[in-house]
C-alpha positions in Angstrom: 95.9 -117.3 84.6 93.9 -118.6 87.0 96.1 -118.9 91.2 94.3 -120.2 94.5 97.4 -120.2 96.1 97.3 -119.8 100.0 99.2 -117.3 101.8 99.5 -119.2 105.5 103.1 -119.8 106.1 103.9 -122.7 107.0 105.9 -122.8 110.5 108.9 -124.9 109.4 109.7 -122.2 107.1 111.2 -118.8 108.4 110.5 -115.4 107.0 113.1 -113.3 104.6 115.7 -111.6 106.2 117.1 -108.5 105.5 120.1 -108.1 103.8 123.1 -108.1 105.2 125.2 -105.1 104.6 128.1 -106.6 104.1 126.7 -108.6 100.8 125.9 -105.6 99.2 127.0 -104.3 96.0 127.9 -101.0 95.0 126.8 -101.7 91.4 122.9 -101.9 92.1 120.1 -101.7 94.6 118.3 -104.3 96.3 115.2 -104.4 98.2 112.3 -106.7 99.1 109.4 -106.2 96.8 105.7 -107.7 96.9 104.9 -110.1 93.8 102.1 -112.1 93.5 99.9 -111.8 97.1 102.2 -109.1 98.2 104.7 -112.4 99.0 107.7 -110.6 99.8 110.4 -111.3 97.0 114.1 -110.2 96.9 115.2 -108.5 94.0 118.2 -107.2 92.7 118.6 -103.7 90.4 121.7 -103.2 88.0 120.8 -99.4 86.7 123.7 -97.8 86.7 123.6 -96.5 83.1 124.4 -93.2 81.3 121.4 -93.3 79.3 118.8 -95.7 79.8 117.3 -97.4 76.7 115.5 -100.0 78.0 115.3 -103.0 80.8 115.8 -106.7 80.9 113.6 -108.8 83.0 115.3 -111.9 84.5 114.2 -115.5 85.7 117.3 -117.0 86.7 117.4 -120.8 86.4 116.2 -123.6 89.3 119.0 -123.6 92.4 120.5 -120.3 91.9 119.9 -117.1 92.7 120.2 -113.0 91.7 123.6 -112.2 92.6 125.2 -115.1 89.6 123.8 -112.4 87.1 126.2 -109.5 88.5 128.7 -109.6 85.4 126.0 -110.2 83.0 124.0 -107.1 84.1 127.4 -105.0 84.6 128.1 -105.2 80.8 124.6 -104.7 79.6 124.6 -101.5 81.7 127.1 -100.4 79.7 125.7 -100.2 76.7 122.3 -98.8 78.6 120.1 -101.6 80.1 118.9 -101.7 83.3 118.8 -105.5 84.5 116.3 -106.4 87.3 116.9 -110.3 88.5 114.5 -111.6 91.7 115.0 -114.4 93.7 112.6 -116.6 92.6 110.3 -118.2 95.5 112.6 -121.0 97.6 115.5 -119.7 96.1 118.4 -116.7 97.5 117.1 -114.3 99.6 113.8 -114.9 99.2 114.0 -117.9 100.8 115.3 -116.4 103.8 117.6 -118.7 105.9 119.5 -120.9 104.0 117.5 -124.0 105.4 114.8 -122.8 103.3 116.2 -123.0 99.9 114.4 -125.6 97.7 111.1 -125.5 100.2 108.5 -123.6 99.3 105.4 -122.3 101.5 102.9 -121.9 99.1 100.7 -124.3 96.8 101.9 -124.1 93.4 105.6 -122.7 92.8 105.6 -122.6 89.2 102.7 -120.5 88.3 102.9 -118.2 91.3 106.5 -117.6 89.7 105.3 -116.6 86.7 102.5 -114.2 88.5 105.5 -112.6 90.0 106.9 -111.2 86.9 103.8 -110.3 85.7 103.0 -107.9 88.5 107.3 -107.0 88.3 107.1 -106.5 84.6 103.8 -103.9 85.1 106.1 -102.1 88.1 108.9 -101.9 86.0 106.9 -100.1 83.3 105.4 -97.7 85.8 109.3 -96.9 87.5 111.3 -96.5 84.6 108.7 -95.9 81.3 111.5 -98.1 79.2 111.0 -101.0 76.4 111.3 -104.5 78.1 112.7 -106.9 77.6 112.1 -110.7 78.9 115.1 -113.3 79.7 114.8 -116.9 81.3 117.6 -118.6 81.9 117.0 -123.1 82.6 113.6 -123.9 84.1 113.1 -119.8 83.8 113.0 -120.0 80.6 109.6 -122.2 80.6 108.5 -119.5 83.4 109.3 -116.9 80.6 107.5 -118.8 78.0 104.4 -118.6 80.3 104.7 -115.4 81.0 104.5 -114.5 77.4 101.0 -116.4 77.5 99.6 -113.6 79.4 101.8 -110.9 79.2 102.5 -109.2 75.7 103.4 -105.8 76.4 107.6 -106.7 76.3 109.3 -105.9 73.2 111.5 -108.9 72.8 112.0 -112.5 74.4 115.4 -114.3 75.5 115.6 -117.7 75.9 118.7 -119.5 77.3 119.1 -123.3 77.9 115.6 -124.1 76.4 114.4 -127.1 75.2 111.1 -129.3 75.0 110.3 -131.9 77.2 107.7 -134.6 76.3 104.6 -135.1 78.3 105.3 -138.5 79.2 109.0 -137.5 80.5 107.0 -134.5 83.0 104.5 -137.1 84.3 107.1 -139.7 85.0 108.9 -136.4 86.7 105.8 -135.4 88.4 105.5 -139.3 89.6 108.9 -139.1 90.7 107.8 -136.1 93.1 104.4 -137.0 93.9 106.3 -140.1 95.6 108.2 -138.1 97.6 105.9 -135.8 98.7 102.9 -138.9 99.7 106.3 -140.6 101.9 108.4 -138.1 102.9 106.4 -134.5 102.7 106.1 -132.0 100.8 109.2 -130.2 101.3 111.4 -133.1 101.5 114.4 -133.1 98.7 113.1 -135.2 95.5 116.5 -137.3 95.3 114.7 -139.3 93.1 113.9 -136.5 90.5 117.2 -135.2 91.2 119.3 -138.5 89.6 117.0 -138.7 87.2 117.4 -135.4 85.6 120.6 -133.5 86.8 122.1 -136.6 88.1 121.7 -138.2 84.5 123.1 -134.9 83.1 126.0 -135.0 85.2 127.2 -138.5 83.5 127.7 -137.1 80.6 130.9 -135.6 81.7 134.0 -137.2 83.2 134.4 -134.0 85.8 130.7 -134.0 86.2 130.2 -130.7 85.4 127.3 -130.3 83.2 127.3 -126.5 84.3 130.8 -124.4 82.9 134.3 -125.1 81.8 134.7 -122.6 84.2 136.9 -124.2 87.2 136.4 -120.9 88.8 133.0 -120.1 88.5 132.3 -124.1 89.6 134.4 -123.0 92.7 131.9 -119.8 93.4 129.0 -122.0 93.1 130.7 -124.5 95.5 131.2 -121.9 98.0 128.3 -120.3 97.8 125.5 -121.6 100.5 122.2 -120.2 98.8 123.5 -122.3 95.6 122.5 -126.1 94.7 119.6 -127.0 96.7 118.0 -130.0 95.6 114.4 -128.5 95.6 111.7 -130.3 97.2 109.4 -132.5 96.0 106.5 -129.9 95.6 108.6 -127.6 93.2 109.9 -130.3 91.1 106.2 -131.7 91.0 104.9 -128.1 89.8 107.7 -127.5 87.4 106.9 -130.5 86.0 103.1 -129.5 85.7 104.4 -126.1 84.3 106.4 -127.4 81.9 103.6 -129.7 80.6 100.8 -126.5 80.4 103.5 -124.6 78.0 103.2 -127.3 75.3 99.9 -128.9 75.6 97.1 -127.3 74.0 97.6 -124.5 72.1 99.6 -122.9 75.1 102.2 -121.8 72.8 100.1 -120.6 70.1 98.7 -117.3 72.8 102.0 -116.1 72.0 102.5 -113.0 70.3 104.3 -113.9 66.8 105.8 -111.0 66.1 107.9 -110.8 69.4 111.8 -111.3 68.5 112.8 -114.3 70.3 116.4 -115.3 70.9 117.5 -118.9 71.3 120.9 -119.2 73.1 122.4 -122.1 74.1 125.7 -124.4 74.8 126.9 -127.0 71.9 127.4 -129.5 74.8 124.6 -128.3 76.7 123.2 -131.6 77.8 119.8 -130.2 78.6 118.8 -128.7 75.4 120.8 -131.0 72.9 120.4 -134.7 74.2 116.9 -136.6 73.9 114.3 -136.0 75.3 114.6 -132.3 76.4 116.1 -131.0 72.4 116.0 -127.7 71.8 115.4 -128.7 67.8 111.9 -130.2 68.8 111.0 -126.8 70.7 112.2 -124.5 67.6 109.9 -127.3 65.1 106.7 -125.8 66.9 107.5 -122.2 67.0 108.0 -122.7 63.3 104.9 -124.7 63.0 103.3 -121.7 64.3 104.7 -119.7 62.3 106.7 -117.2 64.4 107.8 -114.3 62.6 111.6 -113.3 64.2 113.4 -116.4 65.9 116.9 -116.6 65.9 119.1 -119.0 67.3 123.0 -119.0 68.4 124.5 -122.5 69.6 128.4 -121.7 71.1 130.6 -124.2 70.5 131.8 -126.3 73.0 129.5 -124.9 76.1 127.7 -126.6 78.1 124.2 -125.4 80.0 125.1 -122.1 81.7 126.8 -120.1 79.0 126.2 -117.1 81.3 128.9 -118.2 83.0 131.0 -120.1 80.7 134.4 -119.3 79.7 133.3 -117.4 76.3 131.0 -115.5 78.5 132.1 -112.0 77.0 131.1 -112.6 73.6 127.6 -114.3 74.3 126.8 -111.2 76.8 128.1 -109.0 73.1 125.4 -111.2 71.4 122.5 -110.7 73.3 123.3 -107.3 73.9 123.5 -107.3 70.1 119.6 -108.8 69.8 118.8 -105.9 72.4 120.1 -102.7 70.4 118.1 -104.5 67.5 114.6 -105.2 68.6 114.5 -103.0 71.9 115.2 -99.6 71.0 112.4 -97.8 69.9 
């Protein structure tokens, strides 16, 4: 995959800090590592296991960050997983100061995501010597799916809140953010891909919660003041450009086929069930291409992050399920 991304940081933006000892768990380790261009990412290590049988990779999803995955991790070290989540780029404590969520220093966001877990997969390989596993989770799982374009050395591929988008949908989203960025800069908020996307998503429910059922876990993210930055108009415009190089050409097709793939997602999850973005369009060309081991689990009810919904405990059982089966050697 070719990247001429720059590595001049731009002066509105203000380096990683360290982390602050009182946010630290006693369930994992945490560290600034160097991904792609030695850019300094923050990463987050659940490896508290008995006996180690293998490690999940993680790309959390757009306007998030690590520490959301603590109870997900928690329960797959218990049946002997280690779980490694970064920060993606703009995002947690990557992004350094809060400020600097959803802005973004470097050219291309998406793709020098997806270099990041390459270079974390190959140092996860060379610290623990363990069977990986790959997860994406939202917009990471179309980072995910790009990273299996290039990477093919993980044992099995998880993909929660997935769908397809249509090209002409991603231009009109890269338009959106290309308008933005030519008026406003490139690290101004995209309000305008924001209602036409989440905002749209949002209708579909009379609490607007397209997210959980989960009061509580609505009132973490509330509280939480690395959580729900409207990215700027750069990201959205190079997720929208990522999205678009996963199904054009015959992206999908460099795949390997005999990778188990899970498909995971909420009944009500407006993202993967609702036109355009269907998950049932996205599973027609995996089957047109004739993917050997795909399985999919839809959980009643749910909406987009069953990570955190309120049957959270049995999907968690499920995946870890799909591990035992196609991870183990």
């Amino acid at each position: 995959m070719k990247n001429d991304s720059q590595t001049h940081k731009s002066p509105t933006i203000k380096p990683p800090q360290k982390e602050d000892e009182k946010t630290k768990s006693f369930h994992y380790e945490t560290s600034f590592y160097k991904g792609y261009l030695d850019y300094p990412v923050f990463v987050r290590i659940w490896k508290k296991v008995e006996e180690a049988k293998g490690i999940v990779l993680v790309a959390h999803n757009i306007r998030e960050h690590s520490g959301f995955y603590e109870e997900f991790a928690l329960t797959l070290n218990k049946v002997g997983y280690i779980v490694v989540v970064p920060d993606l780029r703009a995002h947690g404590k990557t992004a350094g100061e809060v400020d600097n969520c959803g802005k973004y220093d470097g050219k291309n966001f998406f793709q020098d995501s997806v270099l990041d877990l390459i270079k974390f997969a190959d140092w996860m390989f060379k610290r623990f010597d363990l069977p990986l596993a790959i997860m994406g989770v939202g917009i990471g799982s179309f980072l995910v799916q790009k990273f299996a374009e290039n990477y093919h050395r993980h044992r099995a591929m998880i993909l929660i809140g997935a769908g397809y988008y249509p090209i002409p949908y991603l231009n009109h989203i890269n338009f959106l953010a290309n308008m933005t960025a030519m008026f406003k800069g490139k690290n101004a908020p995209a309000h305008k891909v924001y209602k036409a996307t989440i905002g749209k998503f949002e209708k579909n429910f009379p609490d607007k919660n397209w997210l959980t059922h989960d009061e509580s876990m609505i009132e973490i993210y509330e509280q939480d003041p690395y959580y729900g930055h409207i990215p700027s108009a750069a990201i959205c415009a190079s997720i929208a450009q990522g999205i678009a190089s996963v199904f054009t050409g015959n992206n999908l097709d460099k795949l390997d086929r005999f990778t188990p793939i899970l498909f995971e997602n909420g009944q009500n999850d407006t993202i993967a069930t609702a036109s355009p973005t269907n998950l049932d369009k996205l599973l027609e060309q995996y089957k047109f291409l004739q993917f050997k081991n795909v399985e999919t689990k839809i959980w009643d009810h749910d909406r987009h992050d069953i990570l955190h919904e309120t049957d959270r405990k049995q999907v968690f059982s499920h995946i870890s399920a799909f591990l035992k089966k196609n991870v183990i050697p």
